[in-house]
Structures are given as structure tokens and as C-alpha cells.
N, C-alpha and C positions, 0 to 999 in steps of 0.2 A: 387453445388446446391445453386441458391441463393434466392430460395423461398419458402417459405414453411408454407403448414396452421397448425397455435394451434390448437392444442385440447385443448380449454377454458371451466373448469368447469361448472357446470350450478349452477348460483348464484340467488340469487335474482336480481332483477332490481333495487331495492334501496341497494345504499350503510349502510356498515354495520354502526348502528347510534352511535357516539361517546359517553364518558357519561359526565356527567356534568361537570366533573373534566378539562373535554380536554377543551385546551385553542380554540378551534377552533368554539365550541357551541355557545358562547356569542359574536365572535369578530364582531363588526362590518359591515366589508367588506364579512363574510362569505353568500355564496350563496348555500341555503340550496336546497341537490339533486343535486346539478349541478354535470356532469359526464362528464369529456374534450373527446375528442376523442383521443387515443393512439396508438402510433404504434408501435412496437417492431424493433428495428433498429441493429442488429447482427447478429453474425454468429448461423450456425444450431447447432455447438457445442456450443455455447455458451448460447443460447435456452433451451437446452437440459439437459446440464450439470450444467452451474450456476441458471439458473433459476430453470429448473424442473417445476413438477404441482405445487409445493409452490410458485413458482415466480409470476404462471399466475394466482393464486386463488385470491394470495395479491393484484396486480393492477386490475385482473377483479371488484375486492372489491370498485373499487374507480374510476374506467373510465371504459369507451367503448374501448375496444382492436378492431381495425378498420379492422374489416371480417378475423381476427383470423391470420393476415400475419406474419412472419418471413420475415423482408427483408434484406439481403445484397449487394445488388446491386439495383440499383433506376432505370436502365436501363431497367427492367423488367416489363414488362405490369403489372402484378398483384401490385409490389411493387410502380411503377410510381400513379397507377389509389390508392392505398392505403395511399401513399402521400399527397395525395393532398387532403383528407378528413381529415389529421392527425393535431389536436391543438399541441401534446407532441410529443416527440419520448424519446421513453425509452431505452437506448442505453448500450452498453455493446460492449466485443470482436468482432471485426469486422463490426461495424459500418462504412456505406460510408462514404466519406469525402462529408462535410457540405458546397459546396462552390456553385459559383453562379448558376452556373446549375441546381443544385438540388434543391436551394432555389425559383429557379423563379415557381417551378414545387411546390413549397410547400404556396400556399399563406395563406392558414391556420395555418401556424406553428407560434407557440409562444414558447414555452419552452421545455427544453431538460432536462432531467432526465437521470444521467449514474448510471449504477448499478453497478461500481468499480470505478479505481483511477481515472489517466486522463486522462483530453480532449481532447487533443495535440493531437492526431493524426487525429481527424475528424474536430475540430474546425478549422475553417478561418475569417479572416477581415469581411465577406460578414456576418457574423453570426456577431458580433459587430455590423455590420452599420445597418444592418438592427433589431437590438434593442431585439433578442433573449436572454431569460434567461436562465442560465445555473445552474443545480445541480450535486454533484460529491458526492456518497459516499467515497471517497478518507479517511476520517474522520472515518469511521467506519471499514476499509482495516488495519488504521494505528493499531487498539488494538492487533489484533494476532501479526502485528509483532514486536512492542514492546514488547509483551509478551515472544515470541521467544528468544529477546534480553535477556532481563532481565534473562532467562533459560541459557543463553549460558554464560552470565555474570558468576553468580553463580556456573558454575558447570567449567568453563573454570581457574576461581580460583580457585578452589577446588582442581583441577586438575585430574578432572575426566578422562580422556583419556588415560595419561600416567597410573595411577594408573588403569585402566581397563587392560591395556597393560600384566604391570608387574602380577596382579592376572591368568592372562591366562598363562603366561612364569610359574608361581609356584603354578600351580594349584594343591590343597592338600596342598599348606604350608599358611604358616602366612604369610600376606603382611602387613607390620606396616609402616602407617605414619607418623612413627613418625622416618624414614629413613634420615638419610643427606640428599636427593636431595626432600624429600616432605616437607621440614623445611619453604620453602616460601610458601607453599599453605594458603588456605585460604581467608575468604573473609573481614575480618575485617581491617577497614583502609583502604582499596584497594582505589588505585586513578582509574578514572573512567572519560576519556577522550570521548565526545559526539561529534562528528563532524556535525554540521549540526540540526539549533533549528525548525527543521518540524515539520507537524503533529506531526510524527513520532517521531524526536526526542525530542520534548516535552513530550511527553507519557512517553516514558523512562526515560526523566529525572524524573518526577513527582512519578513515580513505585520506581525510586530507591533512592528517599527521605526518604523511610522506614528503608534501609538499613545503615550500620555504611560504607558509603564511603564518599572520600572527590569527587565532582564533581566538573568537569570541564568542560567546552562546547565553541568550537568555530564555528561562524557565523559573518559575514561581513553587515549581517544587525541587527544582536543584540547590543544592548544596555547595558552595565556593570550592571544598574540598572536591565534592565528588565532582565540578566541572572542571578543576585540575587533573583527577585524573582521566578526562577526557580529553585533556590536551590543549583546553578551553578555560579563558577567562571570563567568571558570572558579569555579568551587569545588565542593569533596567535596561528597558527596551528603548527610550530614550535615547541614552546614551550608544546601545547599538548600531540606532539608525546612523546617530550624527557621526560615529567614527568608523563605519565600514565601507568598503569598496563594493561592498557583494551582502547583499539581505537576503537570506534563502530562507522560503517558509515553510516549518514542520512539523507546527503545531495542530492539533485537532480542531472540530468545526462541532463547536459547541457555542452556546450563546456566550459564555465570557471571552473568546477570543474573535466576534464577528465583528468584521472593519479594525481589527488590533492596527492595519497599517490605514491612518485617514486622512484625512488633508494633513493636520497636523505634522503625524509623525513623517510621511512625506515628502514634506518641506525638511526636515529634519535632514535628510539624507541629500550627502554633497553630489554637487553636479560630477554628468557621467558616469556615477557610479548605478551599478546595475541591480534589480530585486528580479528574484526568482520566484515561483510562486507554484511547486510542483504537489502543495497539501491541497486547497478547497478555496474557491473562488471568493465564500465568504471573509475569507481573511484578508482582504485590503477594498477598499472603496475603490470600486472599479472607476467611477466617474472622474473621481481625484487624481486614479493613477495615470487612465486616460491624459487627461488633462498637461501631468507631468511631459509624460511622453510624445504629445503633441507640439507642447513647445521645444522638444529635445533637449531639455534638460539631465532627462534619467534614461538609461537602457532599461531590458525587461524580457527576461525566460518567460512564458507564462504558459503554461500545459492546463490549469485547471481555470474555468472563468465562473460568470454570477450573470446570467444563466451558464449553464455546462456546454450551449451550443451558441455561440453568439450568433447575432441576426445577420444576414449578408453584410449589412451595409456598414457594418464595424468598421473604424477608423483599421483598428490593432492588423487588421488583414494585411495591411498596402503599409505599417511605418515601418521605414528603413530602421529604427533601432529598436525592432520587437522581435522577436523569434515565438512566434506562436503555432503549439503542436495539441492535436487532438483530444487529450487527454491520454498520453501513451506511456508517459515515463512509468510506469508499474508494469506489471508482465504482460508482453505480448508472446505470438506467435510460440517460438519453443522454450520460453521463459514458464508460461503456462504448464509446461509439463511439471517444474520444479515444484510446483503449490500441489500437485498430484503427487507426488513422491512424499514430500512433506505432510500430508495428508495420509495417505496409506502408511508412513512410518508410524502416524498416529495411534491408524487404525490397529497397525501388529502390536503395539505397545498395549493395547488397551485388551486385546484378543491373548494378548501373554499377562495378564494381570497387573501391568504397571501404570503406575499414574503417565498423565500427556507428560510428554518433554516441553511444551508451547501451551500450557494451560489459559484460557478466557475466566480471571479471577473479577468477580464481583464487585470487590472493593475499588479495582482498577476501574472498570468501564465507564464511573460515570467520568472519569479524567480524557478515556480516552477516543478517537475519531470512531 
């Protein structure tokens, strides 16, 4: 299916009026009432499930949805004739790709609005040259899964898993941690190894300035200074591995950082100590890590894998020191609303004359996931 009409609330005609406080009431360039024309540019699931009626109520709030369309393919008379009337496209799963075709068919288009991470898959050159602006809630994606981090941190030193273990094997008895092999748990002092200063891992780092760890964080485009003030000591990834308690991976899934953790680095990394892995499966040699975690040498968060679905017969399912999850730590269920708020705040900014507050800069993308 690759068209399909909203069912668009029935709102008023005027957008809803901000209050004094909003920076948008006084600014200068703002064009009071103005409504762009929008198009909804993803897939039916994505329509449906990320947006929902809250998605369509929010930007009904603040533009013209252009004759209520879901488009995923532009090849479609309904979605083609919906183009071409479209100032925005609000973009999300399954959005076409943005390239010259599309655009000669879009001459109205100014600005793109995505209602998750990134642009990469629909963004081209043609969208640069011809001087389109881009917003990503990518920025408001990053909170859950920081959050997630910070969860897995905490309970991964704790040693929550093993200790789940052993209370089921002695169920009815005492489990005391205060056993030989629970003598390292704990979260105090823990080193706390940050691969990667994204959104994402800046979040985390910032979360876990609360906490009594020493942080570390390595990045090829940080700065000693500026990972000071992040609360974070620079060093090679090397050196991360061999001295942290906890590897959390943040970096982008691009070819220079695929397999960054491989046999090698590894082995680098002291026994017991745990890698988290909540960016892209390509970022550590699955086989390698496998392998670690077979002999129980290393724990392991792992949310994202290589493939995205592993086969049934995965080891990672059944080891007692894995915690392996869907791929969830980014927004679920009413997390999902927040990327729609952040999204239509885009949208009001841009419908009152102001640049995005969350711009998708050029220069950045080819850096980033």
C-alpha cells in the first residue's frame, strides 16, 4: 500500500495561539496564522503506529496536512498530485528517497521535518543544492536511550543478572552478596568507558556525572578540553577498553567505525567487565564477542545485533551473562509521542519564520549514524 488517506481531526482553522512566554509571539520574522502546506512522507505503519491520532492532531495544530495523504512512494498519482502542493514533508519510516526525480515534481518544497533519527536514507546532493532545510528529531530519540544506558550501567555492576541466576538455583534460601564471587559488584568508583561523544553519548555522559564513577570517553573528533567538560577523560580506544568496567557503544554505523570492538580490542577488556552495545550491531564483531561471552569471561547489554534479528538458535538467547533486548532502548510506546512534539515544535518554528531549533547540517551527516 503506498497511499493512504488520514483521518485528520477536526480542529480549528487557526492554529493553536501560543502564550506570551513563547519565544515565537514577539520575534520579529514571525508570520502570524501562517499554515505551510504538509505532507506526511512514510510508511502506513509508520503513520499509524508512530504517529497515531496524536501525531496528526499535533501538526494538524500548525499546518495544512495536504488532502489528508500518507505517501510512500511519489510514483502514485494521489501522492505525485499531493507533492507538488507540499511546502514541508514530515517524514518518518519509509520515506522515498529525496532525489532529482522527486524534487523536480516538488517545486513547492522548502523544508523537511523527520519525526525520528536519520536522514540518510532519503537525503541526496539534489536536496543540498537545491537549498532545502532539514529537521531531525534525532535529539529527542537520544533521551530513552541514554536512559536505557544509564539502567544497564547500574544494574550491570550491580550484577544483577548473575545474582538473578543464583536466587532462582536457591530458591527458599538465603543469597548473600556478600559471597566471594559478588565481592566486585557494585557501582562505586566503577570506570565507565563511553565510545563515541553523540547526541547520545553526551546524554550519558551528562546522566552519569551524578554518579561516583571515574569517566572516560573516546572520539576522534573530541577535544581533551572539550571532554573535560563533559566530565570525561579523552583517550584511544585502546586504552578505554583495557581500563574500563563498562564499554558502552555510541558511535555512528558508518564504515570507519564497523567491528571498532574485534577480537583484538576485546581481549583488551578485563574480565567481568561488561560492553553495552545500544548504537548498531556493526560496531563489534559479533562472532568475537560471542565467543567472549561463551567462555564467561565478559557480561554484555546488547539491544542492537548484526543481523538486527538474530536466528532462533543464537547462543546470546539462553547466556546467563547477556541481557539481550529487541532493539527498544530508543523510544517506545509513549516515548513516541515526545518525537511528535519535537517535531511539530519544528514545524511552528518554521510556519513563524524561524530557523529549526534541531537543524540536519550537511557538514555533520557524513559523521553522523
Amino acid at each position: 500500500m503506498t497511499v493512504e488517506t488520514a483521518t485528520v481531526p477536526t480542529l480549528p482553522t487557526a492554529p493553536t495561539v501560543p502564550t506570551s512566554q513563547d519565544p515565537l509571539v514577539n520575534h520579529p520574522d514571525a508570520r502570524a496564522g501562517r499554515r505551510p502546506r504538509a505532507l506526511l512522507a512514510m510508511s502506513r505503519d509508520a503513520s499509524e503506529q508512530a504517529l497515531g491520532a496524536y501525531g496528526l492532531r499535533r501538526f494538524a495544530e500548525v499546518a495544512d496536512l495536504v488532502h489528508g495523504v500518507v505517501a510512500d512512494d511519489f510514483t502514485e498519482p494521489a501522492a505525485a498530485a499531493a507533492l507538488r502542493e507540499a511546502e514541508v514533508l514530515v517524514t518518518h519510516w519509509g520515506c522515498p528517497v529525496l532525489d532529482e526525480a522527486v524534487l523536480a515534481q516538488a517545486s513547492q518544497l522548502r523544508a523537511v521535518v523527520h519525526v525520528a533519527g536519520t536522514v540518510k536514507g532519503f537525503v541526496t546532493e539534489a536536496c543540498w543544492e537545491r537549498g532545502i532545510v532539514f529537521s531531525s528529531a534525532a535529539w529527542a530519540n537520544a533521551l530513552p536511550v541514554a536512559e536505557y544506558t544509564i539502567a544497564a550501567i547500574i544494574f550491570a555492576n550491580k550484577r544483577i543478572l548473575p545474582l538473578r541466576e543464583d536466587y532462582r538455583e536457591r530458591r527458599g534460601q538465603n543469597v548473600s552478596f556478600l559471597q566471594p564471587h559478588y565481592r566486585d559488584a557494585g557501582n562505586y568508583r566503577r570506570r565507565i568507558g563511553v565510545v563515541g561523544a553523540s547526541s547520545i553519548g553526551r546524554r550519558v555522559l551528562e546522566l552519569l556525572r551524578a554518579f561516583d564513577f571515574e569517566l572516560l570517553v573516546y572520539d576522534p573528533f573530541l577535544s581533551p578540553q572539550h571532554a573535560a567538560e563533559l566530565g570525561a577523560r579523552l583517550v584511544e580506544l585502546d586504552e578505554l577498553c583495557a581500563q574500563s568496567d563498562v564499554v558502552t557503544l555510541h558511535a555512528p554505523q558508518i564504515p570507519q567505525t564497523r567491528h571498532m570492538l574485534d577480537e583484538r580490542r576485546l581481549a583488551l577488556i578485563r574480565d567481568g567487565a561488561t560492553v553495552i552495545n545500544t548504537a548498531r550491531g556493526s560496531l563489534v564483531d559479533g562472532a568475537a564477542l560471542e565467543a567472549e561471552l561463551k567462555r564467561g569471561r565478559l557480561h554484555a547489554v546488547i539491544d542492537v545485533t548484526e543481523p538486527e534479528v538474530l536466528p532462533a538458535d543464537s547462543v546470546l538467547y539462553d547466556l546467563p551473562n547477556v541481557l539481550l533486548t529487541p532493539h527498544v532502548a530508543g523510544s517506545v510506546g509513549n516515548e513516541l509521542e515526545r518525537l511528535v512534539d519535537a517535531a511539530a515544535d519544528e514545524l511552528a518554528r518554521y510556519a513563524a519564520g524561524l530557523p529549526f531549533a534541531h537543524p540536519v547540517l550537511r557538514r555533520e551527516l557524513e559523521r553522523s549514524a
